[in-house]
C-alpha positions in Angstrom: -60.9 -20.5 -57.0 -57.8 -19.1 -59.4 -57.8 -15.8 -60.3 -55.7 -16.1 -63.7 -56.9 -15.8 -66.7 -56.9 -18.5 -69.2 -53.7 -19.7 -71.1 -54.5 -18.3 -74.3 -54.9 -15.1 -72.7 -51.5 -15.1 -71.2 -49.9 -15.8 -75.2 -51.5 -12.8 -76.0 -50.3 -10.7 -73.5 -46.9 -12.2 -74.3 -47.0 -11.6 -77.6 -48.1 -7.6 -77.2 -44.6 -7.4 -74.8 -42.5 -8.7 -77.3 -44.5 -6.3 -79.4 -43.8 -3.1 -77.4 -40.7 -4.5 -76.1 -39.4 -4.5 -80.1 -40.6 -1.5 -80.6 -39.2 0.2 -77.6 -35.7 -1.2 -78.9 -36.4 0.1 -82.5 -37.7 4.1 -81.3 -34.3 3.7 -79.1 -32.0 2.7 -82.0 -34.2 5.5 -84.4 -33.6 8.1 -81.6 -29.7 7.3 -81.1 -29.0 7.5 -84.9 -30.9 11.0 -85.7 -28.4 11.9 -82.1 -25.2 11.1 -83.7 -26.5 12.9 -87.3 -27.3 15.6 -85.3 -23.7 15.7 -84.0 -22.2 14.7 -87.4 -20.6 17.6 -89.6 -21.7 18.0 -93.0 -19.1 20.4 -94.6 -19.7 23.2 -92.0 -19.9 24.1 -88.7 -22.9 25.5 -88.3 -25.8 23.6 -87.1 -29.0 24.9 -88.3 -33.4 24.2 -87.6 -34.9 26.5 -90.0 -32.3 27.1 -92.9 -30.5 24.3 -95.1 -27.0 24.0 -95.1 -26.6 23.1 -98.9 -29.1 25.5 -100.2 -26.5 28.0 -101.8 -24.2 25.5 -103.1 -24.2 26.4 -106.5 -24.3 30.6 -106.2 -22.0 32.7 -107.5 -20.3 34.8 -105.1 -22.0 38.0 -105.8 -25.5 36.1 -105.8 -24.3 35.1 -102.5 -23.7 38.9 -101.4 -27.2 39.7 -102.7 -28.7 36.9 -100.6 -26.8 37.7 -97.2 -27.6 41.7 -97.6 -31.1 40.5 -98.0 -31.4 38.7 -95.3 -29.1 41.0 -92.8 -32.1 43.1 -94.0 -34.7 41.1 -92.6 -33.1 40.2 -89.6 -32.5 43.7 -88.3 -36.2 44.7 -89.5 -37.7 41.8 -87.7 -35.5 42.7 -84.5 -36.7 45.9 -85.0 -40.1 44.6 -84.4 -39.4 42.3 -81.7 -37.6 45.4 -80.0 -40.9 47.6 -80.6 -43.6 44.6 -79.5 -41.7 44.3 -76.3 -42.8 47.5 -74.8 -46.7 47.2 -75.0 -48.3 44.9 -72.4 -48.0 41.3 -73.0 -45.1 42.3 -75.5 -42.6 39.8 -75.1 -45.2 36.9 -75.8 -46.2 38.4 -78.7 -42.6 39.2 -80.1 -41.9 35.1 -79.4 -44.8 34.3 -81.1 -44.9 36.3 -83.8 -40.9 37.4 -84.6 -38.8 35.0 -83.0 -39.2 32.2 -85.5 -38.4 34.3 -88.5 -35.6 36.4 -86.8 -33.7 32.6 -85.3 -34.3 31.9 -89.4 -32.8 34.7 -90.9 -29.8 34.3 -88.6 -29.2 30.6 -89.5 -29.6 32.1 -93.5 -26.9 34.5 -92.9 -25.0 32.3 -91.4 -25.4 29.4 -93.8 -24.3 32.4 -96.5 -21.5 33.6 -94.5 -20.4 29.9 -94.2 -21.0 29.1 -98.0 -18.7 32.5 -99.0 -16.1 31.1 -96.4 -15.9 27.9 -98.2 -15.9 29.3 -102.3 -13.3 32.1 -101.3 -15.5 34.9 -101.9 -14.9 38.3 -100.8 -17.3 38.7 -97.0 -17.7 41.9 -94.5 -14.3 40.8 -92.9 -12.0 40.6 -95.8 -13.5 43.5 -97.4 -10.6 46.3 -98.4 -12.4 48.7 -96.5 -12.5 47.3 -93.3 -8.6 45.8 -93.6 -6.0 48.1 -91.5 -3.9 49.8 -94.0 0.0 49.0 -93.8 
């Protein structure tokens, strides 16, 4: 009595290997190439999720300063809230849910801005006349 299956069975069972087997090796090669993008630089040093790196290209400098006082704005109200919905009960879960998203993408904005300024020569919070030392 033999136990295996019949021969055509076997060339389908091949062929699905060679299937997976391919398709193993492309997810691999997919998942090693969106690595090294991840690692590559594209004009900046600031790795972002939520914000885009380009997105403030073509400002002026004092749409720029508009943009980053906005959003310094909205990141300290939304810490604000994040602060205030970790005292109840259950607080902390709520502020992750609720506030952290929107707080991690105002950062990355500012940051993107700050970066963007950096790069066009505009005047930023660290260059400003009244924060320089006076000589």
């Amino acid at each position: 009595m033999e136990l295996r299956p019949p021969m055509q069975d076997w060339g389908i069972a091949r062929r699905t290997n060679g299937v997976a087997v391919r398709c193993a090796g492309l997810v691999g090669s997919f998942l090693a190439v969106a690595a090294l993008t991840a690692c590559s630089s594209m004009g900046g040093d600031t790795f972002t999720v939520f914000a885009d790196p380009g997105k403030y290209q073509y400002y002026t400098c004092a749409q720029i300063a508009e943009q980053r006082k906005n959003w310094v704005s909205r990141g300290q109200e939304l810490k604000m809230l994040m602060n205030k919905a970790e005292q109840g009960a259950g607080g902390s879960m709520v502020s992750l849910i609720a506030y952290k998203g929107d707080y991690v993408a105002a950062n990355e904005e500012v940051k993107i801005l700050e970066n963007t300024a950096r790069v066009k020569n505009c005047d930023r919070p660290e260059n400003w006349k009244s924060n320089s030392s006076v000589q």
